[in-house]
C-alpha positions in Angstrom: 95.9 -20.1 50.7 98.3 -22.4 51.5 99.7 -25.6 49.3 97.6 -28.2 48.9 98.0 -32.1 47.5 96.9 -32.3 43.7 93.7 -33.9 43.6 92.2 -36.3 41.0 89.1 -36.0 39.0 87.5 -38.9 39.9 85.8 -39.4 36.1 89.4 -38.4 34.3 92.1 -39.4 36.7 93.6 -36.0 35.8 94.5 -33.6 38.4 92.4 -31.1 39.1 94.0 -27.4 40.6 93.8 -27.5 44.8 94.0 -24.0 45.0 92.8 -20.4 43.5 96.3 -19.7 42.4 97.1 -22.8 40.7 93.6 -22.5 39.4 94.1 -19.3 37.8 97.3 -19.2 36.9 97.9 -20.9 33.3 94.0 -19.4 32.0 94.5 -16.8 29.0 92.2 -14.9 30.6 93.4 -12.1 32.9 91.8 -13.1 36.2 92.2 -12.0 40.1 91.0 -14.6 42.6 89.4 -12.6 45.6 89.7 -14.9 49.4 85.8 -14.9 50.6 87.4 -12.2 53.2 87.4 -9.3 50.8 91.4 -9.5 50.9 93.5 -10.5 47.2 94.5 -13.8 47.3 96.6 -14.2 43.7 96.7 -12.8 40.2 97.9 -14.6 37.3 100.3 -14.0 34.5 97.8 -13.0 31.8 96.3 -10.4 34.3 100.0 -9.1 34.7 100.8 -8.5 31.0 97.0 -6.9 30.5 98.1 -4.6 33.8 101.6 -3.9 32.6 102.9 -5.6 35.8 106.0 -7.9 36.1 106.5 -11.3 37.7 107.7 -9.5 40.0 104.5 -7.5 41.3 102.9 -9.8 44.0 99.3 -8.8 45.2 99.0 -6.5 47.4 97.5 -7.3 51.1 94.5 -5.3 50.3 90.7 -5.6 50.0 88.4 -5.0 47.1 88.4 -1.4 47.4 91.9 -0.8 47.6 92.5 -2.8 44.8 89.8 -1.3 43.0 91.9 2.1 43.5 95.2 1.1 43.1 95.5 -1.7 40.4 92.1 -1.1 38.6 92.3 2.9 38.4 88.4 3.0 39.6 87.9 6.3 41.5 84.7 5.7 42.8 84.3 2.2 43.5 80.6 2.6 45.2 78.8 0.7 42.7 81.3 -2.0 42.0 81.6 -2.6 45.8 77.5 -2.6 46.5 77.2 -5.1 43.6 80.0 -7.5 45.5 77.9 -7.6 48.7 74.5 -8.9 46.6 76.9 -11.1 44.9 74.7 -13.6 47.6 71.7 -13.4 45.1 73.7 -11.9 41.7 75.0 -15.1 40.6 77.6 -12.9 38.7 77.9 -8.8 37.7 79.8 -7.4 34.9 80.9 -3.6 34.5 82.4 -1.4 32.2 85.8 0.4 33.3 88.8 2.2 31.9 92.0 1.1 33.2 94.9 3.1 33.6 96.9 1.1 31.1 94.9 -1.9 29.6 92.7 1.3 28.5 88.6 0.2 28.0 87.9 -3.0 29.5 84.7 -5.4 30.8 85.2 -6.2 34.5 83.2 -9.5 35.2 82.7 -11.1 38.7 81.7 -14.9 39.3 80.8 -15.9 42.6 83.3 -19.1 43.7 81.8 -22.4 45.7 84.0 -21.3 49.0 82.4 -17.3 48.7 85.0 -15.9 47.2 85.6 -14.2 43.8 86.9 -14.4 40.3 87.3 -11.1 38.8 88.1 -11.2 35.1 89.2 -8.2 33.1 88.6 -8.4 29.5 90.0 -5.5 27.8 88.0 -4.2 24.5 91.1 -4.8 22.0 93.8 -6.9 23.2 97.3 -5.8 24.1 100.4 -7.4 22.2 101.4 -10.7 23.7 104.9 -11.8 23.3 104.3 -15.2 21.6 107.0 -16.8 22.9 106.0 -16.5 26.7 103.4 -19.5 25.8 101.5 -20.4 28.8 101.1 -24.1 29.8 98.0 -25.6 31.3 98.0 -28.5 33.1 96.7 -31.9 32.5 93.1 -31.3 34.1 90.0 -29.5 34.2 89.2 -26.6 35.6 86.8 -26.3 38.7 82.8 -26.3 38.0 83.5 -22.4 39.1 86.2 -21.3 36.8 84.1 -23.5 34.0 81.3 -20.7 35.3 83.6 -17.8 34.3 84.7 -18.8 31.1 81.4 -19.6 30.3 79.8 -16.5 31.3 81.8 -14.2 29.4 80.6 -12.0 26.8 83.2 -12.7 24.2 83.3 -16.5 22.2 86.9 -18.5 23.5 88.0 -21.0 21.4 90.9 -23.6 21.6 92.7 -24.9 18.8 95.6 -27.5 18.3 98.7 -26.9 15.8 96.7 -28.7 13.1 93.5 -26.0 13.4 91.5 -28.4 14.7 88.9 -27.1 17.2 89.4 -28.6 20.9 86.9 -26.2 22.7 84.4 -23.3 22.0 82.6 -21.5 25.2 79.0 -21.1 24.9 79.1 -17.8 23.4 81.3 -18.7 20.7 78.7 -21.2 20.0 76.3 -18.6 19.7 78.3 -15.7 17.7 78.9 -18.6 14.9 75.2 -20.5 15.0 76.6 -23.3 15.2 76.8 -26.3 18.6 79.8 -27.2 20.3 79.5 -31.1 18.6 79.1 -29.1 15.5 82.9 -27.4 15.9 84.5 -29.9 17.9 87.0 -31.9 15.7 86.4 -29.4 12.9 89.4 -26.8 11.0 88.9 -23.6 12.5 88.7 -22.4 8.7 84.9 -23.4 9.1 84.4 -20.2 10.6 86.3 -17.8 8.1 85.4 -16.5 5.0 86.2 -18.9 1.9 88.9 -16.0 1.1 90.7 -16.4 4.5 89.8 -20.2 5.5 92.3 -21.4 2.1 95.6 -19.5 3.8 94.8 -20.5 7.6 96.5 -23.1 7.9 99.6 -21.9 6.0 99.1 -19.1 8.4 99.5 -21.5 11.4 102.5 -23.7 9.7 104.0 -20.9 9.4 104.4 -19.5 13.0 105.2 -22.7 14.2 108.2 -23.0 11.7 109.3 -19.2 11.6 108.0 -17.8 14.4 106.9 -14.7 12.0 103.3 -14.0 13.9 100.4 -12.8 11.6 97.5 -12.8 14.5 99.4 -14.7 17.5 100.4 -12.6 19.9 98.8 -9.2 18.0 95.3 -9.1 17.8 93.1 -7.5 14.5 90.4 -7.1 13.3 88.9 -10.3 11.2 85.8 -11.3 9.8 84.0 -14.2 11.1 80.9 -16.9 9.3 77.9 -17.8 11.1 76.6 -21.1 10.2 74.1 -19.5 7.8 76.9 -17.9 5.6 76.8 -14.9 6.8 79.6 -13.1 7.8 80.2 -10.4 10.7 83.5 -8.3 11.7 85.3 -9.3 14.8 88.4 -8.6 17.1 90.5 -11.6 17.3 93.4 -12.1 20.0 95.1 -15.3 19.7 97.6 -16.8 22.7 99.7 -19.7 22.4 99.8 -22.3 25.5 101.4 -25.2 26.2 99.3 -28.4 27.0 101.2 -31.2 28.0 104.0 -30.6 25.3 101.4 -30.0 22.7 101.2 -26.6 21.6 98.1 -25.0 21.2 96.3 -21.5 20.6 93.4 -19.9 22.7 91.4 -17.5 20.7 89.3 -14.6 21.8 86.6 -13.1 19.3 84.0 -10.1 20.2 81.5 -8.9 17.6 81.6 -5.3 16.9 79.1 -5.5 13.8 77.6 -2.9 16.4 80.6 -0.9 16.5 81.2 -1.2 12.0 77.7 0.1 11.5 78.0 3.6 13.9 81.2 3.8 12.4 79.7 3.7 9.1 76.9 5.8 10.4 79.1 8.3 11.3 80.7 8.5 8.1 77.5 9.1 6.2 77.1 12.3 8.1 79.1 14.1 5.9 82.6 15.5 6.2 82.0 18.7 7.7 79.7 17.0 10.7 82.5 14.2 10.8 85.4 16.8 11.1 83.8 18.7 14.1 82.7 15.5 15.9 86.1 14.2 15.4 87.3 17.2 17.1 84.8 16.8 20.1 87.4 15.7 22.8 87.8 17.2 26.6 90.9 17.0 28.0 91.2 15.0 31.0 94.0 16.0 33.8 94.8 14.6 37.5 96.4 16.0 40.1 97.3 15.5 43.8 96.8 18.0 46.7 100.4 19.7 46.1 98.9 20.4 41.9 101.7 17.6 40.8 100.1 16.0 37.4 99.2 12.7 38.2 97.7 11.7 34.6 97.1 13.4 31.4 94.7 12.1 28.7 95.4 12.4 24.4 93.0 15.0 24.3 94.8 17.1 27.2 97.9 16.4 25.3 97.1 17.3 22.2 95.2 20.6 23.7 98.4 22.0 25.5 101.0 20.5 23.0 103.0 18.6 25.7 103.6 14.3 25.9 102.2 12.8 29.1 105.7 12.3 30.0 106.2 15.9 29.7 103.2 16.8 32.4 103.7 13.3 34.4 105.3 15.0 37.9 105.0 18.5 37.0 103.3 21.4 38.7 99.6 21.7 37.1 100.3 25.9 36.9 103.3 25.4 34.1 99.6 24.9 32.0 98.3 28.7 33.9 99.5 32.3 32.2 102.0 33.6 34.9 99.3 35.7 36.4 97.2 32.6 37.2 99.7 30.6 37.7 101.2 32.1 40.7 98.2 32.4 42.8 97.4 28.2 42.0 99.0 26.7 44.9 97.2 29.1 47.4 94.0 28.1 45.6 94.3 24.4 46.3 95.4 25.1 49.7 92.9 27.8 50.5 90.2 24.8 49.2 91.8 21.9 51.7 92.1 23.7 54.8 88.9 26.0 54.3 86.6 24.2 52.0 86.1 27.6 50.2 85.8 26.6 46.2 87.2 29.1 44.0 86.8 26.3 40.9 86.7 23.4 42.3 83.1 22.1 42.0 81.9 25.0 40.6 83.2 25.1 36.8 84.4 28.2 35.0 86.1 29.8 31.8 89.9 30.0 32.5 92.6 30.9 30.4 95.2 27.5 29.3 99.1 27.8 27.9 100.2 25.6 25.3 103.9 24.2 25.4 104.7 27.4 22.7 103.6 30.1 25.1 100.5 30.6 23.4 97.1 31.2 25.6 93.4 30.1 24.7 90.6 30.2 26.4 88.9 27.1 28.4 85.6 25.5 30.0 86.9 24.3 33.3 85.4 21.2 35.6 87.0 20.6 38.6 86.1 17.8 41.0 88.0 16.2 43.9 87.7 12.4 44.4 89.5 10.5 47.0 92.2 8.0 45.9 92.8 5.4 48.8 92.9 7.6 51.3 94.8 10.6 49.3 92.5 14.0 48.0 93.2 14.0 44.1 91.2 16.3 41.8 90.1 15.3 38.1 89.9 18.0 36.0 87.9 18.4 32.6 88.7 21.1 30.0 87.2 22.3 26.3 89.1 24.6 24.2 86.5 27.7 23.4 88.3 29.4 21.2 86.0 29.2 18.4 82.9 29.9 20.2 85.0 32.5 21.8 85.8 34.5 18.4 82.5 34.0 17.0 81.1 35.7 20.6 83.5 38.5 19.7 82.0 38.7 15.9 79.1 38.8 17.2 79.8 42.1 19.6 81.4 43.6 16.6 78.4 43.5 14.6 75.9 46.8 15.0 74.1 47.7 17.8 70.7 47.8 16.2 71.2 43.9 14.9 72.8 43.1 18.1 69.7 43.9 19.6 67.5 42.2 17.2 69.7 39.1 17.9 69.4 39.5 21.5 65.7 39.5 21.5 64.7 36.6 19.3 64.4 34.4 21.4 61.4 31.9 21.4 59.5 29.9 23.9 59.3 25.6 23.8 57.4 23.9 25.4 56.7 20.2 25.0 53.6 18.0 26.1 52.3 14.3 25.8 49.4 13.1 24.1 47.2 13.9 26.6 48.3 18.0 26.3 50.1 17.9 29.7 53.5 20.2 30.0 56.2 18.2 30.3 58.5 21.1 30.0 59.1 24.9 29.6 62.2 26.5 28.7 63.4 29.8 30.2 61.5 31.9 27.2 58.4 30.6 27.6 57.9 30.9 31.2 58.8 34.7 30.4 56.5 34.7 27.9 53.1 33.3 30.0 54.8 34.5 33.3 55.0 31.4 34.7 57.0 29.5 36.6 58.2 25.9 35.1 57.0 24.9 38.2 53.6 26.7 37.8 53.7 25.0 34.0 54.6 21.5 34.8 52.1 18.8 35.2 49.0 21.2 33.3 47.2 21.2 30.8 48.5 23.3 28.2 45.4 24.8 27.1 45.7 26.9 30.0 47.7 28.9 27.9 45.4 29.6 25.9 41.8 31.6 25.5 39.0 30.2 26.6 37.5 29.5 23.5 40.3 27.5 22.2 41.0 25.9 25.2 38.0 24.2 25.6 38.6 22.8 22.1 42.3 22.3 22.1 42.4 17.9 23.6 39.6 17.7 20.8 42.2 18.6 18.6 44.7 16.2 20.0 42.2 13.4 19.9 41.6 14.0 16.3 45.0 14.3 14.9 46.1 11.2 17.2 42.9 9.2 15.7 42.9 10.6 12.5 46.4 12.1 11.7 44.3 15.2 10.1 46.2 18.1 11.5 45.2 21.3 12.2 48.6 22.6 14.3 50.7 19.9 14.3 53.3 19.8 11.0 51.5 22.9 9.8 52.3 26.0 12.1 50.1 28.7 12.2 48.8 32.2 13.9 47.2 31.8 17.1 46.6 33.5 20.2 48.3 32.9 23.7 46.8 33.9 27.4 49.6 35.1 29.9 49.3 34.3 33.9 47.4 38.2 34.3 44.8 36.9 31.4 46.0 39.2 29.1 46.4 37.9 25.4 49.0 38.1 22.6 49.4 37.1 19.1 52.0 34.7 18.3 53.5 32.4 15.5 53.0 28.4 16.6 54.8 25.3 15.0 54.6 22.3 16.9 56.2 18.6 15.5 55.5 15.7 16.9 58.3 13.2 18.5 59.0 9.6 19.7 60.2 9.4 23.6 61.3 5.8 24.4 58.1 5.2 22.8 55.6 7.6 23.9 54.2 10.3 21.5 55.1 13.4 22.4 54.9 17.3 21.0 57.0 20.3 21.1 56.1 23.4 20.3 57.8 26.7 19.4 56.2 30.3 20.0 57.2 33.2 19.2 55.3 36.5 20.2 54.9 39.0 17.2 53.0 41.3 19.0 54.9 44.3 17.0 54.7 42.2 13.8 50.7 42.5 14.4 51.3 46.3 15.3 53.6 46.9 12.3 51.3 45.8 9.8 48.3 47.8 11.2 50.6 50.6 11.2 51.5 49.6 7.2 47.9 48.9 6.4 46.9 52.7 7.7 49.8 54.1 6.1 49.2 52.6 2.9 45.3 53.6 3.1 45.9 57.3 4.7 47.0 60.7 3.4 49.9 61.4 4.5 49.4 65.3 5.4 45.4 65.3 6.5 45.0 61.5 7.8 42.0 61.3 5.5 41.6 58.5 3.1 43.7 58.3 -0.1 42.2 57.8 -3.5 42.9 54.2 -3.2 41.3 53.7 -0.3 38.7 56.0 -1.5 38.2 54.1 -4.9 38.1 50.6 -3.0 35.2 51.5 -0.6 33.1 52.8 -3.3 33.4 49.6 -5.3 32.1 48.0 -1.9 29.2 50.7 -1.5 27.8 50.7 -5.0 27.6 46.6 -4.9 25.4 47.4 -1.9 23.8 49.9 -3.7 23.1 47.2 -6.9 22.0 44.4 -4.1 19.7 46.4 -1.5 18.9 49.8 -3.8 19.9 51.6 -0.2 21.0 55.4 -2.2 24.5 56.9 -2.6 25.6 60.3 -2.9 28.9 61.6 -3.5 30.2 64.8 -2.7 33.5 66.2 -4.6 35.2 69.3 -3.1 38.3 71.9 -4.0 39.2 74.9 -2.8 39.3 78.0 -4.7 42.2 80.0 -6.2 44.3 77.6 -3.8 47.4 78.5 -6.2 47.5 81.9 -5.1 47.2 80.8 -1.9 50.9 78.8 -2.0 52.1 81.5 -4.6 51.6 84.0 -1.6 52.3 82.7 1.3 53.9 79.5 0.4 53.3 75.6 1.0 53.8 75.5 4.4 50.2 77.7 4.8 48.9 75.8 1.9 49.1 72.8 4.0 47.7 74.1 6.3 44.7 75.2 4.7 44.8 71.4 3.2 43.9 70.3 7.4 41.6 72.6 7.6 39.7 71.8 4.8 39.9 68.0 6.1 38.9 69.1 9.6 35.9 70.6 8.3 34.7 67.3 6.5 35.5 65.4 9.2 33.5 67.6 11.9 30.8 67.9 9.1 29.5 64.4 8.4 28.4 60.6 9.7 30.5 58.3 11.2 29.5 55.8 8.6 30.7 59.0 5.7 34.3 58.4 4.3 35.9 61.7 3.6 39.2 61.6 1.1 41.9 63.8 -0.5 41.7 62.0 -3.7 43.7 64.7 -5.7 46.3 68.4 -4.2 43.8 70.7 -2.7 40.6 68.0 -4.3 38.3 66.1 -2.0 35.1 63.4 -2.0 33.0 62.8 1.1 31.4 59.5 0.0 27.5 59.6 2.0 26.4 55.8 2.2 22.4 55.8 2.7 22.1 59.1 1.9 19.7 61.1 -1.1 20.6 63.7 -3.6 18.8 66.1 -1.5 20.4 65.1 1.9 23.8 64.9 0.5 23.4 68.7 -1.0 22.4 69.5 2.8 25.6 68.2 3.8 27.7 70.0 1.3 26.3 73.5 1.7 26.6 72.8 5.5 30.6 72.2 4.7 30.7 75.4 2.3 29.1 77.5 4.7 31.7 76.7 7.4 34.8 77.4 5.6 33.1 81.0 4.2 32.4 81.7 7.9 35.9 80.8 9.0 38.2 83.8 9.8 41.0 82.0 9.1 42.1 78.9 7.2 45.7 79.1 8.6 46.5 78.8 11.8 50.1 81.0 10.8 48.2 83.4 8.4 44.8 85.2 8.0 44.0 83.1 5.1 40.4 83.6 3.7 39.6 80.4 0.9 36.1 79.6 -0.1 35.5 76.2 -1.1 33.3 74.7 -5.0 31.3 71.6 -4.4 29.7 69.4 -6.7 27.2 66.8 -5.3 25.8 63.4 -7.8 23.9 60.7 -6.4 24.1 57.2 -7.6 21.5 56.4 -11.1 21.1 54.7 -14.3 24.0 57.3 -15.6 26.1 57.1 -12.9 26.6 53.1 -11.8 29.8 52.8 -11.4 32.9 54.4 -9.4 34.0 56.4 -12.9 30.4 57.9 -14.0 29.9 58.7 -10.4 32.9 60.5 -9.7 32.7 61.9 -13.6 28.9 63.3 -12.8 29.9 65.2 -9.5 33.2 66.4 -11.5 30.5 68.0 -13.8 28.7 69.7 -11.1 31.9 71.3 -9.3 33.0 72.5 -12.2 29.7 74.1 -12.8 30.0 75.8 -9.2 33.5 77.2 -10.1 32.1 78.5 -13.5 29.4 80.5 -11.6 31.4 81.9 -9.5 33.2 79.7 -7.1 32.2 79.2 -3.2 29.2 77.6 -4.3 27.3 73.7 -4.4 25.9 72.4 -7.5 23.5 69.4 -7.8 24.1 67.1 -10.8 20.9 66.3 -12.4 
């Protein structure tokens, strides 16, 4: 835009700027003014310094996007660009960008009267400002539409004479301190300090304009600010001297970041060892061109490989590749821009990184390509592994039998919503159910589940949601899970309940113990078996009497008990040895088994001693029984299957009475009887009377 004659404000008489430069050029605010074209029309000095740029750096003839690339550092200016076309019903649009040299920054657009923009880039801690480059404003007031940025932006502006008294504070000044511009207007800027800080202020001031020696002016800190109410908040200041007129004067930019204190204080409170490794959380960040040349390197990339970013700036991306790598990059890149064929680019992989000492370590590598007005770049995003790398290797080192323990816990999640739909299913559970997420998502989840839970599963939802009485939920328990082929399995179930942007919601963790079940069955047997004939022990034995003779008290059904042991069994193992003893152990317990009821229990309750305990069954039934089991083994040719072994067997039969009521008198009675049989002669049954 071309010069123009000053013009006067017809209220003020003072001249008011004729065109977007002159406009923009004395505001402490660094601003770009954007021609309703799309093309740069001027930037001013306080832009420069944010930007690092001289007096010398004119704007370049470009539009939006290109300076979006080149001055701004955005790669991908899509959204930024698709917000300036609405700007015809946005009234303004603010975004959040880093830039190459300013660092973190808000970018905010206004719309001007004649369609064009101001863009105003507000970094998040303000660079150093020479203070004796003070700016001068001129005698006027700013356009309705640069009055519009100032007071649309996020951080509270306020002006201040030499004295400390308050000239100007923008609307969100007035709102960071509670108090109304008439309220601050004429007023010591020590109003809004801390009684601490408010009594050296304006020494602070006299002093910079006698010695020069800056304090804030021209730095920036952190300071704490008081609200109207007394209470007081931290803040980054950056103050600016300008000239107005001849008078000097200071501009002052504050931003809360009470936000910012309190994570940072949340963060601490974490603990030291949570705070180191977040702390140490940081992916390097790398840029190159198409021919590898390092473009950009972040603090984290630097730190990572052990080179400055004036080391990397300009050098070949493969001086960070082993040799073997190394070699080959080049071809890679090419390979990718003339065939398209992606060897990392795009894809991610682990690689293997060199540090400035020669040492290697491995890394997670992203690589994607992004175009850079007109030139193919590619941003690359690494993560040391190292640790994760070891600890993979400790884990390989550790047993093969644990390793495979390891590699098989793994458990199924699954979350739902109040109403028991799935929301999701991880890789464990869908093996688990054999179901696909997609097959999961969007059910019910009591279709995992047997049919006579399932119909009462949303009851139990209901309830706990109603009542909070839980019967799953916070409690964890056994239950039972239906695969897709409606087969069942055991498994153990915790499920805790969650907040999701406000929605209640449940996740659940199962984990199928399936051999658990089978391994305790297998104890339980074990620890109620013999060992050698599969009958019974004596504790087992001992423990289903008790249970019989209460029936026997309560229903006066009878019970008989029949005590056996074979004869002269010593010789036996003196003569032929154990091995045939045992055998003729099995046989004796093959002949009880074959010999009685289903509802009997036969037992080896002592070496080569037996009891068939006969529930519902008479003395005279029960002596039936035994003779039938004596007769047997006297007819057997053999009670070995390795030796003709002839053994005859003693039996002594009681029935449950007045004398013998309990386990002890009834095992004491038929004890009585078989040793009766022995002492006539053996292979005989005698009935306790």
């Amino acid at each position: 835009m071309g010069d123009r004659a000053a013009k006067k404000d017809e209220a003020t008489g003072r001249s008011v700027p004729s065109t977007a430069a002159e406009a923009i050029a004395h505001l402490p605010v660094a601003t770009v003014a954007v021609a309703p074209d799309g093309r740069l029309e001027a930037w001013n000095p306080a832009f420069c310094a944010v930007c690092g740029l001289t007096a010398a750096h004119a704007p370049p003839d470009v539009d939006l996007r290109g300076f979006a690339i080149a001055v701004l550092g955005i790669v991908e200016p899509t959204s930024l660009l698709r917000t300036v076309d609405n700007l015809v019903s946005d009234r303004d649009a603010s975004f959040a960008i880093t830039h190459p040299v300013a660092g973190p920054c808000e970018l905010r657009l206004c719309r001007r009267p004649d369609g064009g923009l101001y863009l105003c880039l507000l970094p998040q801690v303000a660079p150093p400002r020479d203070h004796t480059s003070a700016s001068s404003i001129p005698d006027g007031r700013l356009g309705g539409h640069l009055q519009a940025v100032l007071d649309t932006i996020v951080d509270g502006i306020i002006t201040i004479d030499a004295r400390g008294i308050i000239q100007s504070a923008n609307p969100a000044a007035q709102r960071l301190f509670g108090y109304s511009a008439d309220e601050m207007l004429g007023r010591n800027v020590n109003m809004l300090m801390p009684s601490s800080v408010a009594r050296r202020h304006d020494g602070y001031v006299g002093s910079f304009l006698t010695t020069g020696e800056a304090k804030i002016i021209g730095i920036g800190r952190e300071v704490e600010g008081r609200r109207a109410d007394g209470s007081t908040f931290p803040a980054e200041l950056a103050v600016k001297e300008f000239d107005a007129n001849g008078q000097r004067m200071f501009v002052g930019s504050l931003r809360d970041i009470s936000d910012r204190k309190a994570a940072e204080q949340e963060l601490r409170d974490f603990g030291e060892r949570l705070q180191a490794t977040l702390n140490t959380i940081v992916d390097g960040i790398i840029t190159i061109d198409a021919r590898g040349i390092i473009q950009s390197a972040n603090p984290a990339a630097q730190r990572l490989f052990g080179y400055s970013a004036q080391d990397l700036r300009g050098r070949n991306v493969s001086m960070l590749m082993p040799p073997k790598v190394a070699n080959g990059h080049d071809g890679y890149i090419n390979a990718f821009l003339t065939t398209g064929q992606a060897k990392i680019i795009g894809i991610g992989r682990e690689v293997e990184g060199r540090r400035a000492d020669g040492s290697t370590f491995p890394a997670e590598l992203a690589v994607k390509e992004f175009d850079a007005n007109g030139q193919r770049m590619f941003v690359g995003s690494l993560r040391d592994i190292s640790e994760r790398k070891a600890a993979e290797q400790e884990l390989r080192d550790s047993s093969e039998r644990l390793q495979a323990t390891l590699n098989t816990i793994v458990d199924g999640i699954i979350t739902i919503d109040a109403r028991g739909t799935i929301q999701s299913a991880n890789p464990a559970a869908q093996r688990l159910f054999g179901y696909s997420a997609q097959d999961l998502r969007g059910r019910n989840v009591s279709m995992l589940m047997p049919s006579k839970v399932a119909t009462q599963h949303d009851g139990f939802i209901n309830a706990y949601l109603n009542t909070g009485q839980a019967k799953i939920i916070g409690v964890g328990r056994e239950v039972e899970g239906r695969r897709a082929d409606g087969s069942t399995f055991p498994a153990e179930l915790a499920v805790k309940e969650f907040d999701s942007n406000g929605q209640r919601m449940f996740v659940g963790s199962l984990r199928d113990i399936s051999d658990r079940k089978a391994a305790e069955s297998q104890l339980r047997q074990m620890a109620a078996t013999d060992s050698l004939t599969g009958l019974h022990n004596r504790r087992s034995f001992e423990d289903r009497a008790k249970v019989e003779l209460e029936r026997w008290r309560r229903y006066e059904q009878p019970l008989s008990l029949i005590i056996i042991d074979a004869d002269h069994f010593k010789a036996v193992n003196d003569t032929y040895g154990h091995q045939v003893g045992d055998e003729v152990l099995l046989a004796i317990a093959g002949l009880c088994r074959t010999s009685i009821r289903r509802i009997d229990m036969p037992a080896r309750i002592g070496g080569e001693e037996f009891a068939v305990l006969l529930p519902s069954t008479n003395l005279d039934s029960a002596a039936a029984m035994a003779e039938r089991i004596r007769s047997r083994a006297e007819s057997a040719k053999s009670m070995s299957r390795s030796q003709r072994v002839k053994v005859t067997l003693s039996l002594g039969v009681a029935t449950c009475s007045e004398a013998a009521h309990d386990i002890d008198s009834l095992l004491r009675l038929a004890d009585e009887a078989l040793y009766a049989a022995k002492a006539d002669g053996r292979n005989r049954v005698v009935v306790a009377t």
